[in-house]
N, C-alpha and C positions, 0 to 999 in steps of 0.2 A: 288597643284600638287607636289610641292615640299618636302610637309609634306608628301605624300604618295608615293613618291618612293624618298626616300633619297640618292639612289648613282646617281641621274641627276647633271647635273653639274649646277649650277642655270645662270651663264654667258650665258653657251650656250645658254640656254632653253630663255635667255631674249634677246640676242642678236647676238645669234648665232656663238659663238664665244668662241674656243679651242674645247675639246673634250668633245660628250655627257655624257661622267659617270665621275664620279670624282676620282673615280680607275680606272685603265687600265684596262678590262675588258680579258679575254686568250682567245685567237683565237681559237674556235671551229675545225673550218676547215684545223687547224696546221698539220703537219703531225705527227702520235702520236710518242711522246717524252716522256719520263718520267720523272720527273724530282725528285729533293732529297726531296723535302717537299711532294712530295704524298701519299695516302694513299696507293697505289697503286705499289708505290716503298716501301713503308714499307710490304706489303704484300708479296711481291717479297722475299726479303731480309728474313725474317720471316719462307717461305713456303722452302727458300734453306736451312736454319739452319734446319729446322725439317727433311727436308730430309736427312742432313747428321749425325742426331741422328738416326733416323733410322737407315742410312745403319752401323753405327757403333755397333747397339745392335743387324745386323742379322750377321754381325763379330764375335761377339762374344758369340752368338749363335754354328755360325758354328764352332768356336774355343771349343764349350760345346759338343758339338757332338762328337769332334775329343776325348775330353776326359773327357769320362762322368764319374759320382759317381759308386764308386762300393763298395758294401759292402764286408769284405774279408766270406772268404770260409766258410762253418762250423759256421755262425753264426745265431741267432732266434732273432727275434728282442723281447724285451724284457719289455718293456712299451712306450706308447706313451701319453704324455701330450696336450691338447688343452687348450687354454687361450683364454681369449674372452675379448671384449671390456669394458663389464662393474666391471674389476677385480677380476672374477672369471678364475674356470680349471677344468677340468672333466682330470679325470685320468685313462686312461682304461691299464690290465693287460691282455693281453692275455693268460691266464692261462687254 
């Protein structure tokens, strides 16, 4: 018995005697608690940081809006370059 469930407390089990598991076993029916080692609290913690990246890049978004690129007056654009991953570029001229 012993060999197959390993947290029985072997005392108990022969003489009934302290507590059945040999860990303290977390009360189920606790009222929920979170506590700093769970997975549960690290998801927490985790889910706030990503939220406050978000609202920092719709920041500064809305900071990109207020002052967008602008090309000046009177001007053609005049070539555009593409580079790609495997160290090449296509060069087009709009001509």
């Amino acid at each position: 018995i012993l060999t197959k469930f390993s947290t029985l407390n072997s005392e108990w089990l022969l003489f009934g005697r302290g507590e059945m598991y040999k860990v303290k076993q977390p009360n189920l029916f606790a009222p929920n608690e979170i506590k700093e080692e769970t997975p549960a609290k690290a998801f927490i913690e985790k889910k706030k940081q990503v939220d406050e990246e978000i609202a920092a890049v719709k920041k500064q978004n809305e900071r990109n809006k207020m002052f967008p690129l602008q090309s000046p007056k009177n001007t053609n654009i005049e070539r555009v370059v593409i580079f790609y991953s495997n160290q090449t570029f296509v060069d087009y001229n709009p001509s």
